[in-house]
PDBQT receptor file of N, H, CA, C and O in Angstrom, charges set to zero:
ATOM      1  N   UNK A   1      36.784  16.744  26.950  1.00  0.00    +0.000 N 
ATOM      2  CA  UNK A   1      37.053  16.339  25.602  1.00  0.00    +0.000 C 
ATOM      3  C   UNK A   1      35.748  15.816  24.973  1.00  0.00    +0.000 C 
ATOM      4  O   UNK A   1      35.132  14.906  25.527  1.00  0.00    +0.000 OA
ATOM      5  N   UNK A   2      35.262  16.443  23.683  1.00  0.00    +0.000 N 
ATOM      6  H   UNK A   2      35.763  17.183  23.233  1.00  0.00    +0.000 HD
ATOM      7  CA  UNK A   2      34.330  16.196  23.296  1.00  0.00    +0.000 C 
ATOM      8  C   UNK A   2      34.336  14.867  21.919  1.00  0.00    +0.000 C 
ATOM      9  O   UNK A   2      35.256  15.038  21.118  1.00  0.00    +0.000 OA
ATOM     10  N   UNK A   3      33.682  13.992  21.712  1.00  0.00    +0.000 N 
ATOM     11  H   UNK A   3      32.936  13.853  22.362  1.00  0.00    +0.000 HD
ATOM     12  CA  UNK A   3      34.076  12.610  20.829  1.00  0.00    +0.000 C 
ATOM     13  C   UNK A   3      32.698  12.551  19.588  1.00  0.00    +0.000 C 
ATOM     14  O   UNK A   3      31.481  12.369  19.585  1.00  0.00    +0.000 OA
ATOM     15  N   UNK A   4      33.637  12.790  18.763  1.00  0.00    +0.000 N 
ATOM     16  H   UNK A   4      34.626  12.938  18.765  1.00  0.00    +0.000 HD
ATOM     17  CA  UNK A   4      32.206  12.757  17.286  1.00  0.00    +0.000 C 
ATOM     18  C   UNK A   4      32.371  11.373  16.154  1.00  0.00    +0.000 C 
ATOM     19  O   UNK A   4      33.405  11.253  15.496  1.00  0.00    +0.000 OA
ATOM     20  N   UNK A   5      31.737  10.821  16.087  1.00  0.00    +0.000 N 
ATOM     21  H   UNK A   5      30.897  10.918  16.621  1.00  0.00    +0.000 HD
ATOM     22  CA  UNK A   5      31.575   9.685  15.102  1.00  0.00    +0.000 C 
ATOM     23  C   UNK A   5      31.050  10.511  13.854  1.00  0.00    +0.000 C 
ATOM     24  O   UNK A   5      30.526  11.624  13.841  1.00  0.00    +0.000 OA
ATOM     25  N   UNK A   6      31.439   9.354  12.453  1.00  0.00    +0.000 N 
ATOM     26  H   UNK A   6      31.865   8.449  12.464  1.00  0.00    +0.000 HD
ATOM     27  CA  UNK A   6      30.992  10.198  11.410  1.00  0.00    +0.000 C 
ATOM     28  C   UNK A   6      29.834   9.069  11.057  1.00  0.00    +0.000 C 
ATOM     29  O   UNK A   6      28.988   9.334  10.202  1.00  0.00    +0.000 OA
ATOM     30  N   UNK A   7      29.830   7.991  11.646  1.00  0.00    +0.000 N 
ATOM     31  H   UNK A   7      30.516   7.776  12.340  1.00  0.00    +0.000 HD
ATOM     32  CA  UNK A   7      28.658   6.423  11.812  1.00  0.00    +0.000 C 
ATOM     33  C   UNK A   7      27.353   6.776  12.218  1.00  0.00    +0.000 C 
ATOM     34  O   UNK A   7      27.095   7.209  13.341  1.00  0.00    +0.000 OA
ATOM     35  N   UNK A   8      26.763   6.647  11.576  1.00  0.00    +0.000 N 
ATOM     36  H   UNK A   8      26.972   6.295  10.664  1.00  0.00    +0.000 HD
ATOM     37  CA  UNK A   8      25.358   6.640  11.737  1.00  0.00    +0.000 C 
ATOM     38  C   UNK A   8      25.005   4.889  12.135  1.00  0.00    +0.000 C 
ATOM     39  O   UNK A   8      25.800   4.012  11.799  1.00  0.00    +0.000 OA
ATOM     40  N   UNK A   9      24.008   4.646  12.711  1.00  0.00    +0.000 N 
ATOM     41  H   UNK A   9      23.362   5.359  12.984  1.00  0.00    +0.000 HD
ATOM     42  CA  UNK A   9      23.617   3.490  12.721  1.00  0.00    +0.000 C 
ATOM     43  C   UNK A   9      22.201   3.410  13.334  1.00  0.00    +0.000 C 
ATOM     44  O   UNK A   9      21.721   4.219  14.128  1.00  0.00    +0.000 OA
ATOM     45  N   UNK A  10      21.676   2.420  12.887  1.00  0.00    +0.000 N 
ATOM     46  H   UNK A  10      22.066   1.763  12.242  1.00  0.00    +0.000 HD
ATOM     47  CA  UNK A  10      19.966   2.295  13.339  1.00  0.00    +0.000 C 
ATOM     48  C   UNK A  10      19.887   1.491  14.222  1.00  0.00    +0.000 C 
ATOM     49  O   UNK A  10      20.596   0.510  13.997  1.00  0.00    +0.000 OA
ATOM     50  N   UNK A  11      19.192   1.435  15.398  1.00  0.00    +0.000 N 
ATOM     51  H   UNK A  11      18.616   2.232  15.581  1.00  0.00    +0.000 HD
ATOM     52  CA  UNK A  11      18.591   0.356  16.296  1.00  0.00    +0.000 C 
ATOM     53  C   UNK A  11      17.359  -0.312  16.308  1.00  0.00    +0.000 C 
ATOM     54  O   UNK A  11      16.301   0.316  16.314  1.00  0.00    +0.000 OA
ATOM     55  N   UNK A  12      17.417  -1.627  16.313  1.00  0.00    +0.000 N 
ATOM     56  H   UNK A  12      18.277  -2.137  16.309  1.00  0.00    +0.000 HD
ATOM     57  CA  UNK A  12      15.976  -1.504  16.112  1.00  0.00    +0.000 C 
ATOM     58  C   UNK A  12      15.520  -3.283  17.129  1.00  0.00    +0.000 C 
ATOM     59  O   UNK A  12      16.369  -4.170  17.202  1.00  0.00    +0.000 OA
ATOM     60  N   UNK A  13      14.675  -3.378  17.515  1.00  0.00    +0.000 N 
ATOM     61  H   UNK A  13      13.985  -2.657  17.455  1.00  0.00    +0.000 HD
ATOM     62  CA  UNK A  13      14.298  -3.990  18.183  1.00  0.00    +0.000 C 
ATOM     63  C   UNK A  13      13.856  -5.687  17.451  1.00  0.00    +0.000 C 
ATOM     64  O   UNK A  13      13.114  -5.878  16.487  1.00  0.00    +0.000 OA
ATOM     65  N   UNK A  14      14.440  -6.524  18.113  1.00  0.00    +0.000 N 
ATOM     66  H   UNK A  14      15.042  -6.369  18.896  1.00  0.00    +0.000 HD
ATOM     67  CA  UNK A  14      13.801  -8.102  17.765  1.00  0.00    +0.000 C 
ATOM     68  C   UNK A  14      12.591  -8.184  17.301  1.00  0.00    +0.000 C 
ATOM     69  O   UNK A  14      12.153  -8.573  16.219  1.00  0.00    +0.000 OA
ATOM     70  N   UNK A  15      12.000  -7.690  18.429  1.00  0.00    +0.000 N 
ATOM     71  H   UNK A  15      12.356  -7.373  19.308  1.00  0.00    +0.000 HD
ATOM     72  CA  UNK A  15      10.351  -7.813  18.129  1.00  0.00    +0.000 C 
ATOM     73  C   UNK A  15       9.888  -7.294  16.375  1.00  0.00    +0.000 C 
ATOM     74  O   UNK A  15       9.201  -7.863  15.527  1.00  0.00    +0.000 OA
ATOM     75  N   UNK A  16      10.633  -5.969  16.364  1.00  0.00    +0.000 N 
ATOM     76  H   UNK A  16      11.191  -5.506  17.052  1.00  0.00    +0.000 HD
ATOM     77  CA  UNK A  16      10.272  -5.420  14.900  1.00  0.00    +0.000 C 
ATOM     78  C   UNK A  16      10.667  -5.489  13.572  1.00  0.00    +0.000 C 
ATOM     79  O   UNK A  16      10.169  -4.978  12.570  1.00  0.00    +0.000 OA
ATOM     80  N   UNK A  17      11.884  -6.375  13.755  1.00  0.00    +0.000 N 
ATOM     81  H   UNK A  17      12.289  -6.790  14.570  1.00  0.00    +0.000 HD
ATOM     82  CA  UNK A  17      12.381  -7.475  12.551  1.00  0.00    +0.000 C 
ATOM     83  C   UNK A  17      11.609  -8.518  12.602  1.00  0.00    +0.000 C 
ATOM     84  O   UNK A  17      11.252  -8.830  11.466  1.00  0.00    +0.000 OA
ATOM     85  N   UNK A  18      10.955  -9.581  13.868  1.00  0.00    +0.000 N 
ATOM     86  H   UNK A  18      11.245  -9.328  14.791  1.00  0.00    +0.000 HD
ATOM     87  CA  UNK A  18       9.994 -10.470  13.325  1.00  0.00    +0.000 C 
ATOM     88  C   UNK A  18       8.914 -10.389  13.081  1.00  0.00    +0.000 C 
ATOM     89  O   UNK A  18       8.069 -11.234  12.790  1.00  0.00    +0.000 OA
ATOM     90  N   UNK A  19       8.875  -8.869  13.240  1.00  0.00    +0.000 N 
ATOM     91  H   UNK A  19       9.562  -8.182  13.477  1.00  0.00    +0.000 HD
ATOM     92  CA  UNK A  19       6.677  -8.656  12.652  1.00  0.00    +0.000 C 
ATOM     93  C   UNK A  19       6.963  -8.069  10.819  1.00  0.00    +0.000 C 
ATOM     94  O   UNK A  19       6.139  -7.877   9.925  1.00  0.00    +0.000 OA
ATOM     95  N   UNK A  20       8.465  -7.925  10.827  1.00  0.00    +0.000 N 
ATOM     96  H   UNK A  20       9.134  -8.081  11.554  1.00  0.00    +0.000 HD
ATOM     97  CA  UNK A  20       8.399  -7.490   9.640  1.00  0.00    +0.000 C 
ATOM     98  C   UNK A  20       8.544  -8.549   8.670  1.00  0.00    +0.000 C 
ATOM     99  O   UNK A  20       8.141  -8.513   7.507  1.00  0.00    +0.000 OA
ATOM    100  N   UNK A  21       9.211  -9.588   9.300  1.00  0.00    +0.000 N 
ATOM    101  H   UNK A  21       9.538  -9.617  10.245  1.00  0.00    +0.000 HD
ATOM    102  CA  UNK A  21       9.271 -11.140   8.340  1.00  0.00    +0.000 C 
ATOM    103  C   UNK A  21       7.698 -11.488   8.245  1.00  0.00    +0.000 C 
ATOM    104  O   UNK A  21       7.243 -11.977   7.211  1.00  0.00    +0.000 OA
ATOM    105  N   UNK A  22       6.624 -11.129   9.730  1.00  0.00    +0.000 N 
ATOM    106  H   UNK A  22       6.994 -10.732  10.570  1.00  0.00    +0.000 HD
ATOM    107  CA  UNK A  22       5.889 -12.252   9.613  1.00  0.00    +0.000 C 
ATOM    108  C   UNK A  22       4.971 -11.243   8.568  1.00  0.00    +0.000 C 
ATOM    109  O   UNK A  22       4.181 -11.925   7.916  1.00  0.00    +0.000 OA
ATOM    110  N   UNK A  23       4.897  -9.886   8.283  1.00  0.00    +0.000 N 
ATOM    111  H   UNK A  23       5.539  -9.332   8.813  1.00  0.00    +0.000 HD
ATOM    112  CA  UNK A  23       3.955  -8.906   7.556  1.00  0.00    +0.000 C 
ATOM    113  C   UNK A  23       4.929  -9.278   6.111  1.00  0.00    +0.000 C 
ATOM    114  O   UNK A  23       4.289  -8.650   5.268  1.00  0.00    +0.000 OA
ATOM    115  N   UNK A  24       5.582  -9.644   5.687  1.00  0.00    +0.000 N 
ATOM    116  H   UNK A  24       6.102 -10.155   6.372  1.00  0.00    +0.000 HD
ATOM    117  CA  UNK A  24       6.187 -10.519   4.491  1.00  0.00    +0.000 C 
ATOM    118  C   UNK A  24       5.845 -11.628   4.307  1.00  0.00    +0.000 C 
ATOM    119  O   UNK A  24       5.462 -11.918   3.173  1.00  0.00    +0.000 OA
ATOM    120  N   UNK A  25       5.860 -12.614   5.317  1.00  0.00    +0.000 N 
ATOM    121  H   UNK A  25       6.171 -12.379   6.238  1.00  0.00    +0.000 HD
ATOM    122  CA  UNK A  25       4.985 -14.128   5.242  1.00  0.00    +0.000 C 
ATOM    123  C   UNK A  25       3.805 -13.985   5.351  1.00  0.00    +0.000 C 
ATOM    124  O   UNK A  25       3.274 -15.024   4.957  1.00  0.00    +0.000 OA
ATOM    125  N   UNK A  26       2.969 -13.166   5.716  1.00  0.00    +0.000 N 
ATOM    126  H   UNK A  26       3.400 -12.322   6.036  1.00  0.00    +0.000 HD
ATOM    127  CA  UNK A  26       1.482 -12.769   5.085  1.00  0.00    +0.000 C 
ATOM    128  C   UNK A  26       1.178 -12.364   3.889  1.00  0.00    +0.000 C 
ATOM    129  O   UNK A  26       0.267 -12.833   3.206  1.00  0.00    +0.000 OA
ATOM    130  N   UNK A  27       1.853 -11.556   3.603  1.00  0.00    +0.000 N 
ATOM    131  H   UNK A  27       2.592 -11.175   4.158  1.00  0.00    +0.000 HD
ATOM    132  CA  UNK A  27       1.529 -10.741   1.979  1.00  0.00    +0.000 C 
ATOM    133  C   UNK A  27       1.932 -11.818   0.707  1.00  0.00    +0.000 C 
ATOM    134  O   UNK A  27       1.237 -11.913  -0.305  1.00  0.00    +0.000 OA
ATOM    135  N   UNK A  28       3.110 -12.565   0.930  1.00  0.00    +0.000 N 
ATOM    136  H   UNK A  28       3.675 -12.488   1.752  1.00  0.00    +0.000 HD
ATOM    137  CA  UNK A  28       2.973 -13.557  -0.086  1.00  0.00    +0.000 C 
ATOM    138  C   UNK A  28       2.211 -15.160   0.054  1.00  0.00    +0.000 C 
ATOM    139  O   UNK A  28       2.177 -16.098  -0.743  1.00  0.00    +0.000 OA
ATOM    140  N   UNK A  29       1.793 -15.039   1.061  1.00  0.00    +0.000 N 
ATOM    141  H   UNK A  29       1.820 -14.277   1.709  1.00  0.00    +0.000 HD
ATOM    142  CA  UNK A  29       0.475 -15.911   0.861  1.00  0.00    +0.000 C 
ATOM    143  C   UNK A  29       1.613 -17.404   2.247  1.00  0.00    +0.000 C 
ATOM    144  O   UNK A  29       1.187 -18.547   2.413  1.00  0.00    +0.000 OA
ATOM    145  N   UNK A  30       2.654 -16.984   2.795  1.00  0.00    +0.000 N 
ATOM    146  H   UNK A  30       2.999 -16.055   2.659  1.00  0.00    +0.000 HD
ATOM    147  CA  UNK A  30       2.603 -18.048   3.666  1.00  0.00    +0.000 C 
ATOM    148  C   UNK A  30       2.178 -17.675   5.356  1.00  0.00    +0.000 C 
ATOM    149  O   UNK A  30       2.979 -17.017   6.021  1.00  0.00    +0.000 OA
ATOM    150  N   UNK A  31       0.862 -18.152   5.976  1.00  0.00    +0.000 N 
ATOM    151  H   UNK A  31       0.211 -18.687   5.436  1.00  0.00    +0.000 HD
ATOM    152  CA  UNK A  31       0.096 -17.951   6.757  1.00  0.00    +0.000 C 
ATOM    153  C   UNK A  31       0.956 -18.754   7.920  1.00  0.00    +0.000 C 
ATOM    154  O   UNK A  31       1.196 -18.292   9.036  1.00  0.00    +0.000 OA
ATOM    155  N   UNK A  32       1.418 -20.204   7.372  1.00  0.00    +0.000 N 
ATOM    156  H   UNK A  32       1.223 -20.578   6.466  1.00  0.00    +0.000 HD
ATOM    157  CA  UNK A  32       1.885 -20.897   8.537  1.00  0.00    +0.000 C 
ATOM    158  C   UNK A  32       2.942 -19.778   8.999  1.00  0.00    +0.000 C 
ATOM    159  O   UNK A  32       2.720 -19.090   9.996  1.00  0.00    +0.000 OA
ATOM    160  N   UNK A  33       3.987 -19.648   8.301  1.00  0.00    +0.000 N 
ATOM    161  H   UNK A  33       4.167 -20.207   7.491  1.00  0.00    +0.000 HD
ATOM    162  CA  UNK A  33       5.196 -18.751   8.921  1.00  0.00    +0.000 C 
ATOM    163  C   UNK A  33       5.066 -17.388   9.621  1.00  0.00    +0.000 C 
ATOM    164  O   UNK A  33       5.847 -16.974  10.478  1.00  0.00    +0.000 OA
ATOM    165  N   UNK A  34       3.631 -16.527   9.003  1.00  0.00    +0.000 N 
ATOM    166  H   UNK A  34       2.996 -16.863   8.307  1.00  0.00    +0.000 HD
ATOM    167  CA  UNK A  34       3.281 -15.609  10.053  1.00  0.00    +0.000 C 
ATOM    168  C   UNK A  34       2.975 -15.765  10.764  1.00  0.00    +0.000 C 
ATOM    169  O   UNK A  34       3.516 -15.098  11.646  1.00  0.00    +0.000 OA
ATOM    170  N   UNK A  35       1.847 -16.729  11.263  1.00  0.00    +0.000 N 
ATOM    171  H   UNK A  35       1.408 -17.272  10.546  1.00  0.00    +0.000 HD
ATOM    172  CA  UNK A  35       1.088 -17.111  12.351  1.00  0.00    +0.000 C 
ATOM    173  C   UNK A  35       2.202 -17.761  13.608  1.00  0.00    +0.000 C 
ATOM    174  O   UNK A  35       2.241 -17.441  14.797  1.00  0.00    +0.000 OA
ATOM    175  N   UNK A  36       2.902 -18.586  13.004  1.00  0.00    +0.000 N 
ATOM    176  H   UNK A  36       2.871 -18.845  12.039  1.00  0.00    +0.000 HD
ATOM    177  CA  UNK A  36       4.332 -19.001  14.177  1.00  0.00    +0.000 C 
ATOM    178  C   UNK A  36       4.731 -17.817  14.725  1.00  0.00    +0.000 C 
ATOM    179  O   UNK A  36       4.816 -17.771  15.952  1.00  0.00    +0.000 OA
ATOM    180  N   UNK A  37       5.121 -16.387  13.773  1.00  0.00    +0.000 N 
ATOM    181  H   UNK A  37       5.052 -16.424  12.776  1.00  0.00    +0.000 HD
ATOM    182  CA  UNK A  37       5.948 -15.460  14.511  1.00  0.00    +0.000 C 
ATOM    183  C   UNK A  37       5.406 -14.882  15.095  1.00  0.00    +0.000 C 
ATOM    184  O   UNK A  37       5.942 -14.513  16.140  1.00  0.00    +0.000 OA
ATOM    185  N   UNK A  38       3.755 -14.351  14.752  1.00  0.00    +0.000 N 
ATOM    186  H   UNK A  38       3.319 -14.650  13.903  1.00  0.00    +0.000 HD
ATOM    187  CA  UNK A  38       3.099 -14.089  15.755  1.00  0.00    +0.000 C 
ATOM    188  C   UNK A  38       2.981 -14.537  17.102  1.00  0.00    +0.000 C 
ATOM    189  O   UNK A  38       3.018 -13.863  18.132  1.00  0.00    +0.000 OA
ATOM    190  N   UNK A  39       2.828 -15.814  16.952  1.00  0.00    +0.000 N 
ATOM    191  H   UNK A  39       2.797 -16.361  16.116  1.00  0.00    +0.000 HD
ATOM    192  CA  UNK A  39       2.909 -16.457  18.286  1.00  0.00    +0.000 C 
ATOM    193  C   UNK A  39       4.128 -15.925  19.065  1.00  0.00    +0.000 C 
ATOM    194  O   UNK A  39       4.088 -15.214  20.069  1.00  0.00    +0.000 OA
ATOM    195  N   UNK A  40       4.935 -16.272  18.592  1.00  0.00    +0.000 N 
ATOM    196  H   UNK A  40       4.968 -16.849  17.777  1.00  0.00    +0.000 HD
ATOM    197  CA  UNK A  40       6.336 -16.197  19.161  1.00  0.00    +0.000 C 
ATOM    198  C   UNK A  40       6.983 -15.181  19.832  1.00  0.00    +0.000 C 
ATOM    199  O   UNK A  40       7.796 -15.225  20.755  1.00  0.00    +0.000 OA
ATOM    200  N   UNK A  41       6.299 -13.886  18.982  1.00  0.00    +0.000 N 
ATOM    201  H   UNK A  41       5.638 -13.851  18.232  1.00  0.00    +0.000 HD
ATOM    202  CA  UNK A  41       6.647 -12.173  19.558  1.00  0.00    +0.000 C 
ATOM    203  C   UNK A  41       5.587 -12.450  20.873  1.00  0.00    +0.000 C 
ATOM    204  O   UNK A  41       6.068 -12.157  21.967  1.00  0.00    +0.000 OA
ATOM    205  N   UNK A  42       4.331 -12.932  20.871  1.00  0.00    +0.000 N 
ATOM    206  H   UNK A  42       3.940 -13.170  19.982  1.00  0.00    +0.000 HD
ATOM    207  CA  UNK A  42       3.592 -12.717  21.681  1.00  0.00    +0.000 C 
ATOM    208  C   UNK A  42       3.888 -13.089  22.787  1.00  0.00    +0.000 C 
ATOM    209  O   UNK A  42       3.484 -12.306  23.647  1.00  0.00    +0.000 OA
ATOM    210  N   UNK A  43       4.965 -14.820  23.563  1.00  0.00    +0.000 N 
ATOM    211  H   UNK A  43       5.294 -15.456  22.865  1.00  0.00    +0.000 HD
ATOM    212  CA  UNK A  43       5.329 -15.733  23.819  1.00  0.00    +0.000 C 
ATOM    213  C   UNK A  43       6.600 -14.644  24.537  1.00  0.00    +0.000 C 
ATOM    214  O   UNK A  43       6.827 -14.438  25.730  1.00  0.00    +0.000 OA
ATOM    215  N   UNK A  44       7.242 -14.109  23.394  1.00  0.00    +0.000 N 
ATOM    216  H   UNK A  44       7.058 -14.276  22.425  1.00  0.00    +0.000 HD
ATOM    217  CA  UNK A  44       8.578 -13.473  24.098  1.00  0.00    +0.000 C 
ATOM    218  C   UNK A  44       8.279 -12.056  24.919  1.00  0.00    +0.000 C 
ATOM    219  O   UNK A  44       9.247 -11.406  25.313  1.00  0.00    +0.000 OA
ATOM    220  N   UNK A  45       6.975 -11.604  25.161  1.00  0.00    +0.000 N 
ATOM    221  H   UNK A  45       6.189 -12.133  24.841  1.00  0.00    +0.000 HD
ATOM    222  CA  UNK A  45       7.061 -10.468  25.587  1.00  0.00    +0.000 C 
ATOM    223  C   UNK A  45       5.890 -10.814  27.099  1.00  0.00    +0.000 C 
ATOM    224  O   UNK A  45       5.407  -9.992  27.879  1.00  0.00    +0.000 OA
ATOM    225  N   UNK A  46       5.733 -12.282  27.069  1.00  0.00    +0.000 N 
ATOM    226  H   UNK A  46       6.125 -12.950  26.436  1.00  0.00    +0.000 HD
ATOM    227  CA  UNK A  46       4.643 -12.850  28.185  1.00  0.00    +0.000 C 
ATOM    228  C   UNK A  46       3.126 -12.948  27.657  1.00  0.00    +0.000 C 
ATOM    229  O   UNK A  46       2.380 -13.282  28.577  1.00  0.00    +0.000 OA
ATOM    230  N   UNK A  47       2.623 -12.800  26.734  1.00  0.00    +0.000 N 
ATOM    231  H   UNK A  47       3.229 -12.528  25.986  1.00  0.00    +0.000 HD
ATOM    232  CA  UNK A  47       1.794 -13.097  26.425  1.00  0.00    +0.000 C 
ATOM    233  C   UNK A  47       0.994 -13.954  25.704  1.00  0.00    +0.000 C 
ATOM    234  O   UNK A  47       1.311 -14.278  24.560  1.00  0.00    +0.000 OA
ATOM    235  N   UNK A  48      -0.074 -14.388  26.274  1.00  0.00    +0.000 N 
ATOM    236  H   UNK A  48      -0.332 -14.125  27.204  1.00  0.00    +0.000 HD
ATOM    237  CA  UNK A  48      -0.506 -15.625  25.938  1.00  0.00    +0.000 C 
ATOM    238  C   UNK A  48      -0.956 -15.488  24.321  1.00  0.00    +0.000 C 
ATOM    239  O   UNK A  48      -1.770 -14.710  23.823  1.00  0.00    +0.000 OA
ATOM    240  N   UNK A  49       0.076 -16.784  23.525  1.00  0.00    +0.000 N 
ATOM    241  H   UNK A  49       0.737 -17.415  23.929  1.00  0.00    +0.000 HD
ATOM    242  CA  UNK A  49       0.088 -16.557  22.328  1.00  0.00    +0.000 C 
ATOM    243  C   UNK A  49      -1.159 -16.881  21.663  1.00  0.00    +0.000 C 
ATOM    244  O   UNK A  49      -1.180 -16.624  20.459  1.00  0.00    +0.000 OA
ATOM    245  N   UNK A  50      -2.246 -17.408  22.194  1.00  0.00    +0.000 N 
ATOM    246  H   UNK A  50      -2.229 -17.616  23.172  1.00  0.00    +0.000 HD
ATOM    247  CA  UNK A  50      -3.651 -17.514  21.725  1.00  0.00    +0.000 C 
ATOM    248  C   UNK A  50      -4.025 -17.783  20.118  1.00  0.00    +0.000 C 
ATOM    249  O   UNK A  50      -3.224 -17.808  19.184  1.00  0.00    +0.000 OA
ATOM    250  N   UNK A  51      -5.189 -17.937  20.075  1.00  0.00    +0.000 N 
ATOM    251  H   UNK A  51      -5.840 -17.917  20.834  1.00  0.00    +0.000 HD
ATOM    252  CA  UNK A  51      -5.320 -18.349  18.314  1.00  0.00    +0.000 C 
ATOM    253  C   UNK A  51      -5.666 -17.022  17.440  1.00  0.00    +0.000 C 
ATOM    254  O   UNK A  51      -6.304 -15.969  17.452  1.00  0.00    +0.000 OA
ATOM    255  N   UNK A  52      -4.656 -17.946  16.561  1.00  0.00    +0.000 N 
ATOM    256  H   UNK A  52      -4.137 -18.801  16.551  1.00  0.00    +0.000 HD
ATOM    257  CA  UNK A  52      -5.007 -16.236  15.265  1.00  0.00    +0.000 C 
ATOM    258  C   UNK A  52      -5.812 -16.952  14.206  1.00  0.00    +0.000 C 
ATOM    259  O   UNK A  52      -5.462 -17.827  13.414  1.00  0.00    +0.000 OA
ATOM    260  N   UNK A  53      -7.023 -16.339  14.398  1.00  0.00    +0.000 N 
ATOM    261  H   UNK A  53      -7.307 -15.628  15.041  1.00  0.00    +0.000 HD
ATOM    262  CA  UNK A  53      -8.180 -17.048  13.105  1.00  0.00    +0.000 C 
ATOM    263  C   UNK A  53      -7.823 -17.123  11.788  1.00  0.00    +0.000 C 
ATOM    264  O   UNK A  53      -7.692 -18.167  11.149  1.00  0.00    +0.000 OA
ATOM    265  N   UNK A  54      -7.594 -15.497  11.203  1.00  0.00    +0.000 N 
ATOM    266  H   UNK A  54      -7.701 -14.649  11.723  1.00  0.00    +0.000 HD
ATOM    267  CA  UNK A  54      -7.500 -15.422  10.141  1.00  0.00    +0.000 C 
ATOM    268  C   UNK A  54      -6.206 -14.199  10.067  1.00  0.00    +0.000 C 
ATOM    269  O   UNK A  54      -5.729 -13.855  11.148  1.00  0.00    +0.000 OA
ATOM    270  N   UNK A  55      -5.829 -13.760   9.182  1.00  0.00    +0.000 N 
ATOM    271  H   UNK A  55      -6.217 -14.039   8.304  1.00  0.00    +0.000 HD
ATOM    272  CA  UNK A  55      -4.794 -12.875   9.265  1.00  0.00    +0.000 C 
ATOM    273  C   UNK A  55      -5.618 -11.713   7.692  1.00  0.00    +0.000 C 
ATOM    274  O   UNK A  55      -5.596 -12.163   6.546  1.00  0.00    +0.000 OA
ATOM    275  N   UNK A  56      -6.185 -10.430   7.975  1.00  0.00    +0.000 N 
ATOM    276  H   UNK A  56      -6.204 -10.064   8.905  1.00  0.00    +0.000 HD
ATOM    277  CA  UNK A  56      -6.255  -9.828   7.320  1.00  0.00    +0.000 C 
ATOM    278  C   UNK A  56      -5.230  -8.716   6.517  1.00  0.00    +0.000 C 
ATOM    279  O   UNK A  56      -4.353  -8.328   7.289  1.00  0.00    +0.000 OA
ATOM    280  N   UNK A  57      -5.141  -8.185   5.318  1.00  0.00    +0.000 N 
ATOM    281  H   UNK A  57      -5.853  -8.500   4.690  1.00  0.00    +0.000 HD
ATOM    282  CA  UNK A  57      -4.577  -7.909   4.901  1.00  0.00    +0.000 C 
ATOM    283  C   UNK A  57      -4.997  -6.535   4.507  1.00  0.00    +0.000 C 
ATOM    284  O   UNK A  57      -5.601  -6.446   3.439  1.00  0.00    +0.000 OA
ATOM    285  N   UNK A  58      -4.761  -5.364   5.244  1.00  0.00    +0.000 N 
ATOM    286  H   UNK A  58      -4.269  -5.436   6.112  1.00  0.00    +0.000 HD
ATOM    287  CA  UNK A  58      -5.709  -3.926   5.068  1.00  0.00    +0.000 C 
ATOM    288  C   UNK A  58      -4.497  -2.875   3.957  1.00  0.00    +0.000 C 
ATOM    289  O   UNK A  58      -3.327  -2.753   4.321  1.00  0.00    +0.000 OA
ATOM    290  N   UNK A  59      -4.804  -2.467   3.151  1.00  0.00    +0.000 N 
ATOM    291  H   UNK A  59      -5.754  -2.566   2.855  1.00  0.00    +0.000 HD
ATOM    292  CA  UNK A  59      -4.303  -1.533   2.195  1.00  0.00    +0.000 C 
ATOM    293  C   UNK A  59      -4.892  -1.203   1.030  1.00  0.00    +0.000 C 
ATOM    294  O   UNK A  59      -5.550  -1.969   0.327  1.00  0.00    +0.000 OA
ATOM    295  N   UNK A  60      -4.595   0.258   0.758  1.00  0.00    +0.000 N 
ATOM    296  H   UNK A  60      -4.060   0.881   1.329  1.00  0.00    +0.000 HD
ATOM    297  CA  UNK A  60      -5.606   1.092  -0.700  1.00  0.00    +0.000 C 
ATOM    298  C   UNK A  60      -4.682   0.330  -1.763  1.00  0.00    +0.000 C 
ATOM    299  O   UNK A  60      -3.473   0.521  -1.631  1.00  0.00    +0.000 OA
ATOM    300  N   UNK A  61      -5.110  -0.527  -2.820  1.00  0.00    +0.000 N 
ATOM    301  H   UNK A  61      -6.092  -0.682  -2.927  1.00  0.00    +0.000 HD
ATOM    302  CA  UNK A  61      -5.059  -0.762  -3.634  1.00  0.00    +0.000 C 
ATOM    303  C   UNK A  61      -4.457   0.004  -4.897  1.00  0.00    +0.000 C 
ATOM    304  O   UNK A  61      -3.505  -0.231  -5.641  1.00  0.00    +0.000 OA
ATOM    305  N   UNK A  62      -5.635   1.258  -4.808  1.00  0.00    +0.000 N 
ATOM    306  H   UNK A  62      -6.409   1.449  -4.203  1.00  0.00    +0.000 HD
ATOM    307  CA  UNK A  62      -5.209   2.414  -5.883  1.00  0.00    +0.000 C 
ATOM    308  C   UNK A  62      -5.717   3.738  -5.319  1.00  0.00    +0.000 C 
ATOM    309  O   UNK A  62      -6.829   4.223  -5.527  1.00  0.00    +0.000 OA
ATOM    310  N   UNK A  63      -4.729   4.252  -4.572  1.00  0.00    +0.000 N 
ATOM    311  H   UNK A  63      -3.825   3.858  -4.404  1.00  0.00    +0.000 HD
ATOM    312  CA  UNK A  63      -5.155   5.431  -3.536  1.00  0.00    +0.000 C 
ATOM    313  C   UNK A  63      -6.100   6.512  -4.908  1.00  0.00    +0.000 C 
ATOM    314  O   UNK A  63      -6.436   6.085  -6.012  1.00  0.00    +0.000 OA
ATOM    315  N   UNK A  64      -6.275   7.571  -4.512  1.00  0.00    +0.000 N 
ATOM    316  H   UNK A  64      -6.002   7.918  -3.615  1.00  0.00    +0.000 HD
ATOM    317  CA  UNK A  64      -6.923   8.866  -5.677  1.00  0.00    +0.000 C 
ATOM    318  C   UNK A  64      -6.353   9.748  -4.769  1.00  0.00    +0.000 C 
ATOM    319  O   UNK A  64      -6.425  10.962  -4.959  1.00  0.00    +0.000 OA
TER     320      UNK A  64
């Protein structure tokens, strides 16, 4: 017997909902709240959450 859903649904991983809050708490200018989640993804996957200097912000402005 073969079983078909008509549900679609997405999976998606912890880790990549909090890099997407913390790439939102970068772009509007709050550093403390990225820099925590950074830590924190880093922390939850064993790695030593170490210092984040600065947090750059790379994108074309006005592509051509």
């Amino acid at each position: 017997m073969e079983t078909q859903y008509d549900v679609d649904f997405v999976l998606m991983r912890y880790a990549e909902v909090m890099l997407n809050y913390a790439e939102t708490a970068n772009e509007t200018g709050d550093l403390a709240t990225a820099t925590s989640l950074l830590k924190q993804i880093r922390m939850r996957a064993g790695i030593e959450p170490g210092k984040i200097i600065a947090m750059v912000s790379l994108r074309v402005i006005n592509p051509i």
